[in-house]
TITORGU-321873 format. One record per residue (C-alpha): residue number from 1; chain; x, y, z. Coordinates in Angstrom, 1 decimal, padded with zeros to 4 digits. Each point is the difference from the previous one (the first is absolute). Layout:
BEGIN
<node><seq>NUM</seq><mol>A</mol><X>X</X><Y>Y</Y><Z>Z</Z></node>
...
END
This chain:
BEGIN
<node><seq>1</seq><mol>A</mol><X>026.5</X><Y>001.1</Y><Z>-007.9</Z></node>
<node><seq>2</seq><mol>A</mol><X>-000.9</X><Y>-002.0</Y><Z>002.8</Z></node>
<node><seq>3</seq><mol>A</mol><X>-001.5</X><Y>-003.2</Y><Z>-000.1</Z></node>
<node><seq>4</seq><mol>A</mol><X>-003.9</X><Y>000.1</Y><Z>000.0</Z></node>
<node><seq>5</seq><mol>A</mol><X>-002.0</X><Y>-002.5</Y><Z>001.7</Z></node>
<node><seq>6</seq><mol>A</mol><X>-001.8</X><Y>-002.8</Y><Z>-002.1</Z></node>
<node><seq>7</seq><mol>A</mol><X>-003.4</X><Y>001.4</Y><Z>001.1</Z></node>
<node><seq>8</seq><mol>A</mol><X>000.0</X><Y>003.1</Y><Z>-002.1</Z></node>
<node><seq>9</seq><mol>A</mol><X>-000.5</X><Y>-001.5</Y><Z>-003.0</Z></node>
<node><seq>10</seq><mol>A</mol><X>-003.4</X><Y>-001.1</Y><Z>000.7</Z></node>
<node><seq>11</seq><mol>A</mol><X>-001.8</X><Y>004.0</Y><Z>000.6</Z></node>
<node><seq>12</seq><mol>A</mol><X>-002.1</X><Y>000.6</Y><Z>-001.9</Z></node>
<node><seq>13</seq><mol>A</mol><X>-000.4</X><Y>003.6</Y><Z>-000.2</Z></node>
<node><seq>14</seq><mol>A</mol><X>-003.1</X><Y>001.6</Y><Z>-002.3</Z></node>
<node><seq>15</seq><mol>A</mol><X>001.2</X><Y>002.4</Y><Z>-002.6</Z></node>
<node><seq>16</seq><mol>A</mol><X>004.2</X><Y>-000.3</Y><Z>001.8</Z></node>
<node><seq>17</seq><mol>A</mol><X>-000.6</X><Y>002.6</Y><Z>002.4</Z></node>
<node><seq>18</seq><mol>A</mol><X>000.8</X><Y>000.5</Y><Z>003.2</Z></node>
<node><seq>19</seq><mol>A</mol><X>-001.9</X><Y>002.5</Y><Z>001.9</Z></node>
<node><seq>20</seq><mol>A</mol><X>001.4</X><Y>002.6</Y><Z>001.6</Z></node>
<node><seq>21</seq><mol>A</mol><X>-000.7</X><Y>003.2</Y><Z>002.2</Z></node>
<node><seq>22</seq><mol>A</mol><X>002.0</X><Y>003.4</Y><Z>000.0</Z></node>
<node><seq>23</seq><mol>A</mol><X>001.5</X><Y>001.6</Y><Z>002.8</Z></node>
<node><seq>24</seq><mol>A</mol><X>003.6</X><Y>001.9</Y><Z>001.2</Z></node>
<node><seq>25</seq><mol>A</mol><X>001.8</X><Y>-002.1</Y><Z>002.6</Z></node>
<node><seq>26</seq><mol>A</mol><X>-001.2</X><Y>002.2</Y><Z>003.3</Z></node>
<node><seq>27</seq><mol>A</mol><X>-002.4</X><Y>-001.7</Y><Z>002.7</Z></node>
<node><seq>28</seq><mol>A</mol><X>-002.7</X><Y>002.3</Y><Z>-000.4</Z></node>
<node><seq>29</seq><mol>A</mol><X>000.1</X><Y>-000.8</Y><Z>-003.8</Z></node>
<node><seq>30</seq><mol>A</mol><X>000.6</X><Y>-004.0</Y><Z>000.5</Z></node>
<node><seq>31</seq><mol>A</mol><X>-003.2</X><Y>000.7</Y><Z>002.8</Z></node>
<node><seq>32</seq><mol>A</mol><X>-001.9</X><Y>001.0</Y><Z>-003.4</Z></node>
<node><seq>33</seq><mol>A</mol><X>000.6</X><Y>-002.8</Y><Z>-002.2</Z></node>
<node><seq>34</seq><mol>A</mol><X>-001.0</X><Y>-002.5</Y><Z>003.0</Z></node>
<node><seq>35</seq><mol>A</mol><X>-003.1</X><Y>001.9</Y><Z>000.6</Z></node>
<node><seq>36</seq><mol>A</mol><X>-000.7</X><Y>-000.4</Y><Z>-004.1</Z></node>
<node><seq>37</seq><mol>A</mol><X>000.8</X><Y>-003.8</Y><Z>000.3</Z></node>
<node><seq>38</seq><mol>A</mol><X>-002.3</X><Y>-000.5</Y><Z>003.3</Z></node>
<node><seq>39</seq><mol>A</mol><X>-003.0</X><Y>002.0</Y><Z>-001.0</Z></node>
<node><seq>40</seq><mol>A</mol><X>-001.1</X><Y>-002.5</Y><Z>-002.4</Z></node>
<node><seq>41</seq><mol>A</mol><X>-003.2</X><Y>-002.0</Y><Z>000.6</Z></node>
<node><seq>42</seq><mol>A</mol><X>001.6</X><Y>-003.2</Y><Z>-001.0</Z></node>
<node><seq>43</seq><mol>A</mol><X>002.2</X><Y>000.4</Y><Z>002.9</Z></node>
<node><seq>44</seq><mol>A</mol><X>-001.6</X><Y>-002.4</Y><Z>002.5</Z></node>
<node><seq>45</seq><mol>A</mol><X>002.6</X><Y>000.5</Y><Z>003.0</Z></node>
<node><seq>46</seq><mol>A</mol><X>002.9</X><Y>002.1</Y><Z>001.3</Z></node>
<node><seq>47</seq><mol>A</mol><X>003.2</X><Y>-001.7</Y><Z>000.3</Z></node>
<node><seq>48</seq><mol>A</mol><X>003.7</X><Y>001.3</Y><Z>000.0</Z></node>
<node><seq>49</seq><mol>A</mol><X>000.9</X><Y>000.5</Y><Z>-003.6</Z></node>
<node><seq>50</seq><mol>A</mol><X>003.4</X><Y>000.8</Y><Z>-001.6</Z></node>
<node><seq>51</seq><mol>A</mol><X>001.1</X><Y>002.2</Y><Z>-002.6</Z></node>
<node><seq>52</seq><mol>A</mol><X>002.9</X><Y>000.2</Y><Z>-002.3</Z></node>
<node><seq>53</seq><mol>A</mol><X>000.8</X><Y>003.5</Y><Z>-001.5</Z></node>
<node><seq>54</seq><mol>A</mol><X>001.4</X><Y>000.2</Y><Z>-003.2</Z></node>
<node><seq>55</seq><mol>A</mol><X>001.5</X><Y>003.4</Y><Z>-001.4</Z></node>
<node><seq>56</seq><mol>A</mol><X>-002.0</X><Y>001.0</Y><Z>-003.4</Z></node>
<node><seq>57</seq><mol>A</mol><X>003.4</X><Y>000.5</Y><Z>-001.6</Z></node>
<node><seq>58</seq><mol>A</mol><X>001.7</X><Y>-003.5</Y><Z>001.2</Z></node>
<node><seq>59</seq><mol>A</mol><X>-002.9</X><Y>-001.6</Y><Z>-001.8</Z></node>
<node><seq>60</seq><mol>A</mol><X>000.1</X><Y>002.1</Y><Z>-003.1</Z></node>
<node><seq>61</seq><mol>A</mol><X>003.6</X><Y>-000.9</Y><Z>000.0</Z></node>
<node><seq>62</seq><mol>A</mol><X>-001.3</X><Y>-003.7</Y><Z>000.1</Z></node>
<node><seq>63</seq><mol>A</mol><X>-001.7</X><Y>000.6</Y><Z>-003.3</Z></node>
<node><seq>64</seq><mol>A</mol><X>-003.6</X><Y>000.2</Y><Z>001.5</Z></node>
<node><seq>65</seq><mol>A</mol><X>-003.0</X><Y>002.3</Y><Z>-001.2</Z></node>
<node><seq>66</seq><mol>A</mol><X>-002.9</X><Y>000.8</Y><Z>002.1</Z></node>
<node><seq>67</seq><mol>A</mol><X>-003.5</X><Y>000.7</Y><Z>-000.8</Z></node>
<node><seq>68</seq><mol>A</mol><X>-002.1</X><Y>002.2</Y><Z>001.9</Z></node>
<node><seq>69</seq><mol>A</mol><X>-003.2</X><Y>-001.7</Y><Z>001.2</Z></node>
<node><seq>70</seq><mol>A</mol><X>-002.2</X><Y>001.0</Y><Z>002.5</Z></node>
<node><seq>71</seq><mol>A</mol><X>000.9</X><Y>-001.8</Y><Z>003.5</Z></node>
<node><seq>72</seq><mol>A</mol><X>-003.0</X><Y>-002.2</Y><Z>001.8</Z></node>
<node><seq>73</seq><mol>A</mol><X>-000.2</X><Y>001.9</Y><Z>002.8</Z></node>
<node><seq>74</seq><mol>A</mol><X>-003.0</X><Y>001.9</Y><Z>002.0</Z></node>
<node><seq>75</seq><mol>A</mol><X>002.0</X><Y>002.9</Y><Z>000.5</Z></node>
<node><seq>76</seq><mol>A</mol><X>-000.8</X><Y>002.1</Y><Z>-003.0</Z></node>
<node><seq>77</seq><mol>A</mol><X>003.1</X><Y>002.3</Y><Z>-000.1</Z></node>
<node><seq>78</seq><mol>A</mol><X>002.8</X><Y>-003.1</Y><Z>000.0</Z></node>
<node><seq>79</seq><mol>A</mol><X>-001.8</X><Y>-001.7</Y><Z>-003.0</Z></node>
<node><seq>80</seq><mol>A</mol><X>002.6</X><Y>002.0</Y><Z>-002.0</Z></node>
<node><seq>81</seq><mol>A</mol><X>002.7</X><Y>-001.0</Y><Z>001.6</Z></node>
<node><seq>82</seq><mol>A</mol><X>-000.1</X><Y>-003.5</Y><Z>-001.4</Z></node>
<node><seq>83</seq><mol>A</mol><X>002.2</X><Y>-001.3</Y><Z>-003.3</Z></node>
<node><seq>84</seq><mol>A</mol><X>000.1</X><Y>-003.3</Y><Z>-001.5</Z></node>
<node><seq>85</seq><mol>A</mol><X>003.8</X><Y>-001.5</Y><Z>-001.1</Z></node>
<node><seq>86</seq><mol>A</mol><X>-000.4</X><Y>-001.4</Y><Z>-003.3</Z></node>
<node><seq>87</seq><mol>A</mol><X>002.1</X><Y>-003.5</Y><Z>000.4</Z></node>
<node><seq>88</seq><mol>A</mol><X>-000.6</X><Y>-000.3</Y><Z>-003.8</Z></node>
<node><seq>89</seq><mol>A</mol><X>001.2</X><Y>-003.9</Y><Z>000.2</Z></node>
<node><seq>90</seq><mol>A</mol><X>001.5</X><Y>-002.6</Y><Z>002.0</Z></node>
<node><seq>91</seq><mol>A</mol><X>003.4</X><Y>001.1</Y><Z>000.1</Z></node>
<node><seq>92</seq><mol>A</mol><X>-000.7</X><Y>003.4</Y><Z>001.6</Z></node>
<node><seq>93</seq><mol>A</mol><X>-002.4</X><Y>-001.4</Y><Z>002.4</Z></node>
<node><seq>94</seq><mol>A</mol><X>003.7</X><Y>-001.8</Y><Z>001.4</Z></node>
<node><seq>95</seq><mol>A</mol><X>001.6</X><Y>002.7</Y><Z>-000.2</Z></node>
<node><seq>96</seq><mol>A</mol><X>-002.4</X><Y>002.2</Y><Z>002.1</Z></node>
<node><seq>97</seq><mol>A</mol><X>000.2</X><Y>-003.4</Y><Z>002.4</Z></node>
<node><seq>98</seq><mol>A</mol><X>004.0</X><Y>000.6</Y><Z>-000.1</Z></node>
<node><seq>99</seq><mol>A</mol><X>-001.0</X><Y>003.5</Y><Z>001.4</Z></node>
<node><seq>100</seq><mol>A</mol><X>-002.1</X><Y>-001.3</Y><Z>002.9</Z></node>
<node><seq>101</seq><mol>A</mol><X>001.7</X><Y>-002.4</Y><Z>001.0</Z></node>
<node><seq>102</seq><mol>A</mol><X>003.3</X><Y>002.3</Y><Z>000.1</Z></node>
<node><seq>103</seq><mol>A</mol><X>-002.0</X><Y>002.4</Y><Z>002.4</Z></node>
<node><seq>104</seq><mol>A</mol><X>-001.4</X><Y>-002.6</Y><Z>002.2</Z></node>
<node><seq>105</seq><mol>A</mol><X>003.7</X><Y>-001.3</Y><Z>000.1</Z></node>
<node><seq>106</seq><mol>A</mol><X>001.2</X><Y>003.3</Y><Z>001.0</Z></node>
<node><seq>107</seq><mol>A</mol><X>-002.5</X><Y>000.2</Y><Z>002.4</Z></node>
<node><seq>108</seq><mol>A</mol><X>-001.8</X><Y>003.4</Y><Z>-001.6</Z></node>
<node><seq>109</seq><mol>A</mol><X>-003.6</X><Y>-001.4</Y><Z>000.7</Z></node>
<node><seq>110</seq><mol>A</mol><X>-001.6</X><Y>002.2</Y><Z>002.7</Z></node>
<node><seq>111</seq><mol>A</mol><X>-002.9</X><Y>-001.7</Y><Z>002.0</Z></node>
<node><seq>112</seq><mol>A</mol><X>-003.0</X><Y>001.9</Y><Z>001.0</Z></node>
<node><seq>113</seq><mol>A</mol><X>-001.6</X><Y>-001.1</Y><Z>003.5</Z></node>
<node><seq>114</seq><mol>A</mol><X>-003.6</X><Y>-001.2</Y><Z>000.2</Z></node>
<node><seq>115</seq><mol>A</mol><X>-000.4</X><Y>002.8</Y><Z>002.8</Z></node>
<node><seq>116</seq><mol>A</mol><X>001.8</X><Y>002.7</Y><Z>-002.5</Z></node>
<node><seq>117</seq><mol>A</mol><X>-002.6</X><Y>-000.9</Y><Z>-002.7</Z></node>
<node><seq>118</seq><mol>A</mol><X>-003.0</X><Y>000.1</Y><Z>001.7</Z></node>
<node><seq>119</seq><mol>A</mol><X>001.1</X><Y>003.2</Y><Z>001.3</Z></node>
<node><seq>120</seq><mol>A</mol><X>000.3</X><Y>001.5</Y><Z>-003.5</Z></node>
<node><seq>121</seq><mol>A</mol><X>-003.4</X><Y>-001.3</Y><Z>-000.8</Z></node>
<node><seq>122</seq><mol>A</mol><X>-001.6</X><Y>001.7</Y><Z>003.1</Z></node>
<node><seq>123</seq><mol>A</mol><X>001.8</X><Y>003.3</Y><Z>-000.9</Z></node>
<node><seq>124</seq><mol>A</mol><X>-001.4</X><Y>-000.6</Y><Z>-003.8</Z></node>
<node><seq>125</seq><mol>A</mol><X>-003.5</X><Y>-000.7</Y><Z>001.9</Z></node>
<node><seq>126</seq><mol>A</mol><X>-000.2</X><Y>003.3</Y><Z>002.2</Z></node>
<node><seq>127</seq><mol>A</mol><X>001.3</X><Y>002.1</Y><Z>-002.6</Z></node>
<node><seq>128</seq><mol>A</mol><X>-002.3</X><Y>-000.8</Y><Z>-002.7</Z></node>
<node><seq>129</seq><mol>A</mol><X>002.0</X><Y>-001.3</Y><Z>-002.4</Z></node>
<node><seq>130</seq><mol>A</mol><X>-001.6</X><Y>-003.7</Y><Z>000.2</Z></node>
<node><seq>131</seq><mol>A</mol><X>-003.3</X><Y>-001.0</Y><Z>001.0</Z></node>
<node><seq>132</seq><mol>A</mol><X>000.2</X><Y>-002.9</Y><Z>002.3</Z></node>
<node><seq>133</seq><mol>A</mol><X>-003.2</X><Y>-001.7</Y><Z>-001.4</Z></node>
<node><seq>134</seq><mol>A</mol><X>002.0</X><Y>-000.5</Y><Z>-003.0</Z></node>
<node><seq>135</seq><mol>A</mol><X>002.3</X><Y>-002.7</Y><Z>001.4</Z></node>
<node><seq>136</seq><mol>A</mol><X>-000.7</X><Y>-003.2</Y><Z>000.7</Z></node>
<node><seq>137</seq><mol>A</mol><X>-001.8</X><Y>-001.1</Y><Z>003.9</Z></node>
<node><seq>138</seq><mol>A</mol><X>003.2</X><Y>-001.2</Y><Z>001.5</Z></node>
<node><seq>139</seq><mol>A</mol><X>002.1</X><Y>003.1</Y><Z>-000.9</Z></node>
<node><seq>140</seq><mol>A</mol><X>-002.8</X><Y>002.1</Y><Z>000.7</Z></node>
<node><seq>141</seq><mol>A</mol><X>-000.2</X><Y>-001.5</Y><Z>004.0</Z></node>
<node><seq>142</seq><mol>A</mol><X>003.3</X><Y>000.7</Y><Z>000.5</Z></node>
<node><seq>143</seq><mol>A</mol><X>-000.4</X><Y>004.1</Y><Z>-000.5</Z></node>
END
């Protein structure tokens, strides 16, 4: 196991869980899990983000259990698509940081342009699928 920086023993996570959303490692598929992470009215500006991809099986491999929860999201049909990973305890939460931190070392993190996102949330706009009042003024200018 690699050696974990001295900051991750101070999160503080409610219940150990890490939230997570659903989705088979395709572009059109990653293109829906960013629209479920930006269509949020707590999101208060569009930014590059990046995303690490996980295979369900390496982290059941891990150890880790998931528990369906509804995702925050304003897109109705991607609330389902969102799972909880039980940490159930210190020791876990460092070993899903071992996991991270293995990825971002083998550089599997795959950045999504600011321009890319609010493209997916325009195309979520015209067809329907989001209602643009529902995001917050500074995302909504930019559609």
């Amino acid at each position: 196991m690699q050696r974990l920086p001295h900051w991750l023993g101070d999160i503080k996570l409610p219940a150990n869980e890490i939230s997570l959303w659903e989705c088979e490692n395709t572009p059109s598929d990653i293109d829906e899990v960013v629209l479920a992470l930006m269509a949020n009215k707590e999101v208060a500006s569009v930014d590059s983000i990046d995303l690490l991809i996980f295979s369900k099986q390496e982290l059941i491999d891990a150890g880790f259990t998931f528990d369906v929860t509804p995702g925050e999201t304003l897109v109705e049909d991607l609330r389902t698509r969102h799972k909880d990973l039980i940490l159930g305890g210190e020791a876990v939460l460092y070993l899903f940081a071992d996991l991270v931190l293995s990825k971002i070392n083998s550089v599997e993190v795959q950045r999504v342009s600011r321009s890319h996102i609010i493209e997916i949330l325009r195309r979520a706009v015209e067809s329907r699928r989001l209602e643009k009042n529902g995001l917050a003024n500074n995302v909504q200018k930019l559609l």
